[in-house]
N, C-alpha and C positions, 0 to 999 in steps of 0.2 A: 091267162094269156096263152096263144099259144105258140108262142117263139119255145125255144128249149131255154132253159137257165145258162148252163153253157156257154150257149149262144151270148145270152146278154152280159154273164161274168165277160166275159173274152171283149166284147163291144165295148164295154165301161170301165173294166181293171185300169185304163189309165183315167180315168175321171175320177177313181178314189189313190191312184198315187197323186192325183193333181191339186186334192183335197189336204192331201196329209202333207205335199211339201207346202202350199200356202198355210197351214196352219201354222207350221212351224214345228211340228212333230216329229220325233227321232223313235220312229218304229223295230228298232231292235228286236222284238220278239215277233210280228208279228201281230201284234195284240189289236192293233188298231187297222190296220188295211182288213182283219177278220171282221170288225166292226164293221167297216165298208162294206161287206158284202153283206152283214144280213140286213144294215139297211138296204142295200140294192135288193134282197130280196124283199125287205117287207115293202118297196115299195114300187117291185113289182105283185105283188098279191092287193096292196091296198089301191092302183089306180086305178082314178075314174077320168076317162075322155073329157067329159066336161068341165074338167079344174085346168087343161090346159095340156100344155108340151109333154109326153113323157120324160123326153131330156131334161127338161128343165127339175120335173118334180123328182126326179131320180137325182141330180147334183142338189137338189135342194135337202132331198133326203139323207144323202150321203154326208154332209154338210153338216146338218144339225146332227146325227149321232156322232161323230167324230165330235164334235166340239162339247157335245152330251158326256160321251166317254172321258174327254180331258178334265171336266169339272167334276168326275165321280172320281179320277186317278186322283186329282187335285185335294178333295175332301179325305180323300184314306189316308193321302200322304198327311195331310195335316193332324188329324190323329195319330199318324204312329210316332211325330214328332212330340204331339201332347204325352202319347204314352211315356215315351224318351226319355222325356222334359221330366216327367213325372216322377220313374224311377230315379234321376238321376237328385232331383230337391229330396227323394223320401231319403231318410236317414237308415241307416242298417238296426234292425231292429234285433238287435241276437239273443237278446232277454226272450224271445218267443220261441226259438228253437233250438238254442244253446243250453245243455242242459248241465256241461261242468265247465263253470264260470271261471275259475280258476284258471284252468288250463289253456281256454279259450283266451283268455285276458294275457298267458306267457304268450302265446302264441303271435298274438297280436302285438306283441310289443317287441317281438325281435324281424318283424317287418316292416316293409313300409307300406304307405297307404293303397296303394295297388295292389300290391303281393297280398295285404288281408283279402282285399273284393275280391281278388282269384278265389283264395280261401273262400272266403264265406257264398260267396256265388257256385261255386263248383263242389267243394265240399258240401258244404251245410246245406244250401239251395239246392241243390243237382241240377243247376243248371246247365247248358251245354256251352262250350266256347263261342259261338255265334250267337246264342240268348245275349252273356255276359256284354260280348263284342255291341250288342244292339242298344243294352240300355244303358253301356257307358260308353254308349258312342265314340267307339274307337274300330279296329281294326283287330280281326281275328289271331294275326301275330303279334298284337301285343299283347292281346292276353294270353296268349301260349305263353309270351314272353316274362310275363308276370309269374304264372306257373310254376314256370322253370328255373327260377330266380327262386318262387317261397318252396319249392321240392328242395329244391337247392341247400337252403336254409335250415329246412328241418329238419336233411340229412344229419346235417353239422352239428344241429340239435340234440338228436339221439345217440348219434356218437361220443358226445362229448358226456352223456352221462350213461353211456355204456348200455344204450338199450334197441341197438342197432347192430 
């Protein structure tokens, strides 16, 4: 073509906000009005005169990647909810990486059930607060919160038998 790009972004930027508010899309980052343009671009590089309007094949275009895009966001999301889902049925398995059982077993039992998963998640696991946060779906402050409660504890712990 030889219009400038420019040119047609500026001509059409409100035909893909027009796209994104009839869809029902809440574009926060960005993510999707970007979508817009590169189907505006690809479909300015793919038109042929003879299929018709370019208006029309350019909202057409815009159109089906946006809606392309939401059924890709759609399918991830549902995976990381499988994920989720998954970690949260798997049982803690500490027999694979706990290696003094004992102690693992005192520890665990002057907590509660949270306070361990901090334990065994951030300790044992090295996972990070936002891992933890993700696969037992909760909020990055409560598992800080959980933390701070079994630090809490263990203090209390070693003090009381004088190894603190």
């Amino acid at each position: 073509m030889s219009i400038d790009f420019e040119e047609i972004v500026a001509q059409h930027k409100q035909l893909i906000y027009f796209h994104i508010h009839k869809l029902h899309i809440k574009d926060r980052n960005g993510d999707f009005f970007a979508e817009g343009l590169e189907a505006l671009w690809k479909a300015c590089e793919s038109y042929n005169p003879d299929m018709g309007k370019l208006s029309t094949y350019i909202s057409w275009k815009i159109r089906n990647a946006l809606i392309d895009a939401i059924r890709r966001e759609a399918t991830a999301s549902k995976y990381d909810q499988l994920y989720i889902q998954d970690q949260i049925t798997t049982p803690l398995h500490t027999e694979d990486l706990i290696e003094d059982h004992y102690l693992w077993e005192q520890v665990k039992g002057i907590l509660t059930t949270n306070q361990w998963k901090w334990v065994y998640y951030f300790i044992i696991q090295d996972l990070s607060v936002e891992q933890i946060a993700k696969v037992e779906g909760v909020t990055r402050d409560a598992v800080k919160n959980w933390g701070r409660h079994a630090k809490k504890k263990l203090r209390g712990l070693l003090e009381e038998i004088g190894e603190f």
